[in-house]
C-alpha positions as CSV (number, residue, x, y, z in Angstrom):
1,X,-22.4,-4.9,19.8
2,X,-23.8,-6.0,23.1
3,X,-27.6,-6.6,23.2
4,X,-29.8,-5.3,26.4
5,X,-31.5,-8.7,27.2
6,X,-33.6,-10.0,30.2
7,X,-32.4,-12.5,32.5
8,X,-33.7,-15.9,32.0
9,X,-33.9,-19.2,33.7
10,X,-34.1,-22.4,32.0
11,X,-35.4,-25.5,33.0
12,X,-33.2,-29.0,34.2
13,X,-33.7,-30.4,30.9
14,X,-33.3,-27.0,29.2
15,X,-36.2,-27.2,26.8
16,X,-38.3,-24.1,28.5
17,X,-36.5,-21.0,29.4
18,X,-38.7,-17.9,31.5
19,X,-38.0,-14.5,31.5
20,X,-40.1,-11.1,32.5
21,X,-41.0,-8.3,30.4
22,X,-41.1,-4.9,32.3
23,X,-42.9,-2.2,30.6
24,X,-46.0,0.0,31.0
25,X,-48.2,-2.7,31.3
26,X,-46.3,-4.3,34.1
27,X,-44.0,-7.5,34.7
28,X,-45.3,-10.0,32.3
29,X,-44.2,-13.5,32.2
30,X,-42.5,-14.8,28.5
31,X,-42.3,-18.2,28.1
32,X,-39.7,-20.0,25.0
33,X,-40.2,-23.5,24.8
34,X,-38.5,-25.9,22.1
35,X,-40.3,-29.0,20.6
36,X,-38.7,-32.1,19.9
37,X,-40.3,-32.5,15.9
38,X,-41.4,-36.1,15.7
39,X,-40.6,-37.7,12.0
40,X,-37.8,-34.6,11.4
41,X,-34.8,-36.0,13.1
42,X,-33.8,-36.1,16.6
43,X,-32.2,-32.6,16.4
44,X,-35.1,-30.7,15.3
45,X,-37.4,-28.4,17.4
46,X,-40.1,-26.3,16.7
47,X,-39.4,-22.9,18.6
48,X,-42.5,-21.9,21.2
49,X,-42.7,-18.1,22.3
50,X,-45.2,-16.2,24.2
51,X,-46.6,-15.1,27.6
52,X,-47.1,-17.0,30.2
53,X,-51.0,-17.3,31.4
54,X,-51.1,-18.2,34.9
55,X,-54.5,-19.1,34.9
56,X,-53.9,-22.4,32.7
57,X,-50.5,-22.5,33.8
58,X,-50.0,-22.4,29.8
59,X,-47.9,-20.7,27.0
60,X,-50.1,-18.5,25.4
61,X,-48.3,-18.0,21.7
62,X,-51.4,-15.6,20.6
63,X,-51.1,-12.8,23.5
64,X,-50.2,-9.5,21.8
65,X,-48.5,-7.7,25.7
66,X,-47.3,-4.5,23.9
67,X,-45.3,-3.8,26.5
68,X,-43.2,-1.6,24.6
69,X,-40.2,-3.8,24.8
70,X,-40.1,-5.6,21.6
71,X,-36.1,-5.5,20.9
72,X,-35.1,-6.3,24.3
73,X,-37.8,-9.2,24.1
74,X,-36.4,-9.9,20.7
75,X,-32.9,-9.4,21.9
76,X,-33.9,-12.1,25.0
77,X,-35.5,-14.6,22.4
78,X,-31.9,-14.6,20.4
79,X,-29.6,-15.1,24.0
80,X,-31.8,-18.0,24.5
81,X,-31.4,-19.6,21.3
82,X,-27.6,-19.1,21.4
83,X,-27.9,-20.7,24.7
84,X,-29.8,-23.5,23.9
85,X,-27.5,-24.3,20.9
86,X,-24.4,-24.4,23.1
87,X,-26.4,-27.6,24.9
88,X,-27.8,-28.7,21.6
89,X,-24.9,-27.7,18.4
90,X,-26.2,-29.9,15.9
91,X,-29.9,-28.9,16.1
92,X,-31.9,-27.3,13.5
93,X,-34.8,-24.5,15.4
94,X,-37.8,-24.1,13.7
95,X,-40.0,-21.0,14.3
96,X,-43.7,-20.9,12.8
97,X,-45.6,-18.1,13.7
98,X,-49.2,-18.2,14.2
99,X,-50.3,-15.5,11.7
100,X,-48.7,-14.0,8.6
101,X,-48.9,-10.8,10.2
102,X,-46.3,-11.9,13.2
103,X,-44.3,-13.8,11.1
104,X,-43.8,-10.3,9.3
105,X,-43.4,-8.3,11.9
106,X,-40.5,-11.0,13.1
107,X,-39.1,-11.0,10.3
108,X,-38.4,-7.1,9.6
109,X,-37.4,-7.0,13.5
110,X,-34.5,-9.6,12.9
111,X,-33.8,-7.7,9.7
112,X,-33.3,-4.9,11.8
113,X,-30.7,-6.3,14.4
């Protein structure tokens, strides 16, 4: 099965990737960033999602876009991951999300793929 995904770009050190949403709202900036975790090992990273805000020149992990893309967003998120394990095989990702209620809705969307 072959996944619609974005096109993303990843950093030289390829610990930030950036990609655009395009919906109804417009092309809106998503930013995926992995965290070295200090005192877990040198393979593990904590897993940093959300739009870009331009005005801090920040990830912004709390923006709700509702761009009505979610799966090819999701879909995006999951290339990237792949990607970043071919550079990185041994490493353990983390993802936290910020409220319970994301961190449900996350987990029925990769239920659903």
């Amino acid at each position: 099965m072959e996944w619609e995904i974005y096109e993303f770009k990843k950093t030289r050190d390829g610990l930030r990737y950036s990609f655009y949403s395009e919906g109804p709202r417009g092309r809106i900036g998503k930013v995926i960033a992995f965290q070295w975790m200090r005192g877990l090992g040198s393979g593990t990273f904590n897993l940093a999602f959300g739009d870009f805000n331009e005005d801090t020149d920040q990830l912004d992990d709390r923006s709700v876009s509702n761009n009505h893309d979610r799966l090819k967003v999701l879909h995006t998120v999951a290339a990237v991951v792949v990607d970043f394990l071919r550079d990185h095989p041994r490493s353990i990702i983390l993802i936290k999300p910020f409220t319970i209620a994301r961190a449900r809705l996350y987990q029925m969307m990769i239920s659903s793929i």
